[in-house]
ZAMISE-320368 format. One record per residue (C-alpha): x, y, z; residue in one letter. Coordinates in steps of 0.1 Angstrom, whole numbers, plus 5000, padded with zeros to 4 digits. Each point is the difference from the previous one (the first is absolute). Layout:
ZAMISE-320368
XYZa/...
//
This chain:
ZAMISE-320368
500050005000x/501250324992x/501050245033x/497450225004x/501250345019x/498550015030x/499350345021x/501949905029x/503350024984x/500450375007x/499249965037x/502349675002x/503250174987x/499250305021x/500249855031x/503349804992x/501550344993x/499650085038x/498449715022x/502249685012x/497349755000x/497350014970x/496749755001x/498249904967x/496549915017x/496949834979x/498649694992x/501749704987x/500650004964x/499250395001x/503750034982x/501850095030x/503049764988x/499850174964x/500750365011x/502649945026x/501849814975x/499350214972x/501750345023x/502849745012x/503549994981x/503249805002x/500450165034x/497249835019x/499549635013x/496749854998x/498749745026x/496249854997x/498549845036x/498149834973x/503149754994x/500249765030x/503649985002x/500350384999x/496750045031x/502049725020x/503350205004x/498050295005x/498549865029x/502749825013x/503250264990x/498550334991x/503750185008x/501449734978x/497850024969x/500250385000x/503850015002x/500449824972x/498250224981x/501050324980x/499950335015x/496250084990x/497749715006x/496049944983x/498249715026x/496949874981x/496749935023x/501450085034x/497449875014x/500749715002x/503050035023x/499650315021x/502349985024x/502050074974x/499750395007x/501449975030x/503349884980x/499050324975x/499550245030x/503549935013x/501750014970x/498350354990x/500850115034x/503449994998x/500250154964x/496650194989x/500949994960x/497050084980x/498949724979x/501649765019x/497449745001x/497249974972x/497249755021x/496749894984x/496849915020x/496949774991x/498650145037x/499850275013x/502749995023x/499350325015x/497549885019x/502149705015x/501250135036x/503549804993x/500850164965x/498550315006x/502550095031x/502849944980x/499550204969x/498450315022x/502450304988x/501749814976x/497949904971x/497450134975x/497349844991x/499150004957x/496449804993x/499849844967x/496449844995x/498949844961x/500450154973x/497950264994x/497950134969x/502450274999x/502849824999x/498449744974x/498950294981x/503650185007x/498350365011x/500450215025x/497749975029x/498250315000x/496849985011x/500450085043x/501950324992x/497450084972x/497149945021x/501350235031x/500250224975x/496149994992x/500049814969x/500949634981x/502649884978x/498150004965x/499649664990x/501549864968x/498749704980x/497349835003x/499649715023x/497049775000x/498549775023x/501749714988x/503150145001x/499550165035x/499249675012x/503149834984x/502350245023x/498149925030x/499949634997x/504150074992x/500350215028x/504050105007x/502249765001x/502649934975x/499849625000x/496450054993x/499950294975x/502149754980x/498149724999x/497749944967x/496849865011x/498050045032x/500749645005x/503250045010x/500050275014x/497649855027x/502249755002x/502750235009x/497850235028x/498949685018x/503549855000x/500950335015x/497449965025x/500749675012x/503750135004x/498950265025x/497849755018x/502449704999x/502950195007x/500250385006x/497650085025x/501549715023x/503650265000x/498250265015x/497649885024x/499349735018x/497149764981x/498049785022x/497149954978x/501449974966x/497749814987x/497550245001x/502150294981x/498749914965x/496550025014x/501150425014x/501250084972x/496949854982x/497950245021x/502450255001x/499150044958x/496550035008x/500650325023x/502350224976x/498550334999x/497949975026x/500450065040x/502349725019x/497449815021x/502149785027x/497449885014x/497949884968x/502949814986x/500649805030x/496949945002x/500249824962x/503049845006x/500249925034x/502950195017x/500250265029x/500650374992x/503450025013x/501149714980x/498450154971x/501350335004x/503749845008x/499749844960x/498850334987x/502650185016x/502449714977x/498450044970x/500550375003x/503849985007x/500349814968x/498550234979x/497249764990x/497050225014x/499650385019x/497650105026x/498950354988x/499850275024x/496450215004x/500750374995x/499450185034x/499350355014x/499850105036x/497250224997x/498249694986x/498349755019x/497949814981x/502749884973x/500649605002x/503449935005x/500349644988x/503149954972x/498949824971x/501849744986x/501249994963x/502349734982x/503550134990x/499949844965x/497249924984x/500949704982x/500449835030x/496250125012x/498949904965x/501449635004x/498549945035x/496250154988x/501349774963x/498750294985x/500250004960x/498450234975x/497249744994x/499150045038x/500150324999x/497850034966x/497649805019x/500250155036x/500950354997x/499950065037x/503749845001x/501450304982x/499350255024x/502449855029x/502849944973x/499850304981x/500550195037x/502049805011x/502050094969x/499650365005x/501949955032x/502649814990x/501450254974x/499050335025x/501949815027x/503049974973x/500050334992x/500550125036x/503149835006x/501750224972x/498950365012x/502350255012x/497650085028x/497949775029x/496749924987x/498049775019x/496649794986x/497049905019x/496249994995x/497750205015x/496149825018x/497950205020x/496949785021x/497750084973x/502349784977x/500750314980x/503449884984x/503050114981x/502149714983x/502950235006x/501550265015x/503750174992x/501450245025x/503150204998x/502350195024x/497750324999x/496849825010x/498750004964x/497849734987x/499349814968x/496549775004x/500449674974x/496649804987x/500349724979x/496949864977x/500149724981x/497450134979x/500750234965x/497350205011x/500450285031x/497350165018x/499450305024x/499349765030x/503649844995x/501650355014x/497949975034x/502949885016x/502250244988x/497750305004x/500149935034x/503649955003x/500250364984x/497550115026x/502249955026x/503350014986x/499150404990x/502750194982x/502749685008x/497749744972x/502050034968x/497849754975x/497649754998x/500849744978x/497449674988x/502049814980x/497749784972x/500349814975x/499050284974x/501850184975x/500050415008x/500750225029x/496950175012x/499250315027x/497849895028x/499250315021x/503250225017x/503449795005x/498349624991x/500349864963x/499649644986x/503149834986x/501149724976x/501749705022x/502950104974x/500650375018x/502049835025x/502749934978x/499650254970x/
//
């Protein structure tokens, strides 16, 4: 497959210009590998956990295997031997070079007490999630900064149902995108799956029902988009909330799914502040619902939770290449007034984001939104429904109905 530039790039070789310790973070097979080697030259080593030899001196001689090493040093999925830092942190310590050490991460090992102590003032964290449509499409992502602004990136070609539905069903990563039939690349997201099930999750936490994992995740695909009931899904599958909220907590630190913060004001009390939960790729949601485009022909109620589920996957994306903080939530009030959506910067502003799966918008699609402007005031920049239609078209004061294809024209 041909390299693909990815966004991060700028942000990885930034931070080895100044920082000691650098972490490529994402999913498995998100192409972490790829771009550390494709920055590296002849004056790097490369080690991989994922070769047991290499993982085995790790654990038992991590001063030996980095001594014998050159002078700058990329570790490949970290995770699997994190005591390892503590060889890194000493080393670092005692000669703070930037660039030193390269380390990719199929967790999230910021949030592991162990790892995160010993990269605390000495590392910088650079996410690299699936490719996006930007990426794929090889523009520039435009569309946060433009809608702060008040306005959408003007979409270019045309893009159909069909088509739409082929990028979902592909989703973002590059073993899938390069796969020729939906076939195989269901044979590839379940593969994936079982991997994370079988194997991952077990390096991270401590499994004492494993068994039941395929029937979470199962459930799990049946809540993306909507609010994160604990109780509910134990309910259907038979395990206590902790325990459920303890293989969450899992899933999240390996980048499969995302609890998705509610938007929240002081001065508000009658907001619901429930995350929702979304799916980080959505060819793996497709291949647990075996959604296809003949089941979605005949049940058109499965293209709503995919094609937003999309929508968050490339906004999420986006955010990890701006210049400035931008945080995304949704936004529920107890009259179940919602907002799929909601981007805020730095200065308090907002951008409200609907999705439709429907080429068709109405007035009654910008309730949410209107109300988000309500109380947002001066600080509400846009509001966005994205659709499956063809135009850009004024709703009312600061809302407007886009093509799915604004957020990467």
């Amino acid at each position: 497959m041909i390299y693909i530039e990815r966004f991060a790039e700028r942000q990885l070789l930034e931070s080895l210009e100044d920082t000691p310790v650098v972490v490529i973070a994402g999913p498995r097979q998100s192409g972490k590998s790829t771009l550390a080697q494709h920055i590296a030259d002849e004056n790097w080593s490369y080690l991989t956990l994922d070769d047991t030899n290499t993982l085995n001196v790790a654990l038992d001689d991590p001063i030996g295997l980095l001594k014998r090493t050159k002078k700058r040093v990329i570790i490949d999925e970290i995770q699997r031997a994190p005591d390892l830092l503590r060889t890194i942190k000493l080393l670092v310590d005692r000669d703070r070079q930037a660039g030193r050490f390269l380390i990719t991460g199929s967790a999230d090992i910021l949030s592991m007490p162990r790892t995160s102590e010993s990269l605390a003032g000495r590392s910088e964290i650079v996410p690299l999630l699936p490719l996006s449509q930007t990426e794929l499409y090889s523009r520039s992502p435009r569309l946060i900064a433009t809608a702060f602004g008040g306005d959408v990136p003007q979409p270019g070609e045309t893009l159909d149902e069909k088509e739409l539905i082929d990028l979902i069903l592909k989703g973002g990563f590059p073993e899938v995108i390069k796969r020729n039939t939906l076939r195989r690349q269901l044979q590839w997201c379940r593969a994936y799956l079982d991997a994370i099930v079988q194997r991952d999750i077990r390096e991270i936490t401590d499994i004492r029902k494993a068994q039941e994992l395929p029937h979470l995740l199962s459930a799990l695909a049946a809540y993306s988009g909507k609010l994160v009931n604990q109780q509910d899904l134990g309910q259907k599958i038979k395990l206590d909330a902790k325990t459920i909220n303890s293989y969450i907590t899992a899933f999240e630190q390996l980048f499969l799914i995302h609890r998705l913060p509610a938007w929240h004001n002081n001065r508000l009390k009658r907001l619901v502040k429930k995350p929702k939960l979304h799916f980080m790729d959505t060819a793996l949601l497709a291949s647990i619902i075996e959604a296809n485009p003949a089941l979605i022909e005949q049940d058109r109620q499965i293209l709503g939770p995919l094609l937003e589920t999309f929508v968050f996957t490339e906004l999420q994306k986006q955010i990890t290449w701006q210049d400035h903080r931008i945080t995304l939530t949704h936004y529920r009030d107890k009259d179940k007034v919602e907002v799929d959506f909601v981007l805020e910067n730095s200065r308090s502003q907002l951008v409200g984001i609907e999705v439709k799966a429907a080429s068709t918008v109405h007035s009654k699609d910008f309730k949410g939104l209107r109300k988000l402007a309500n109380i947002a005031g001066e600080k509400f920049c846009l509001g966005i429904v994205f659709y499956t239609g063809e135009q850009v078209l004024p709703f009312g004061k600061r809302q407007l109905a886009a093509p799915i294809n604004c957020l990467w024209a």
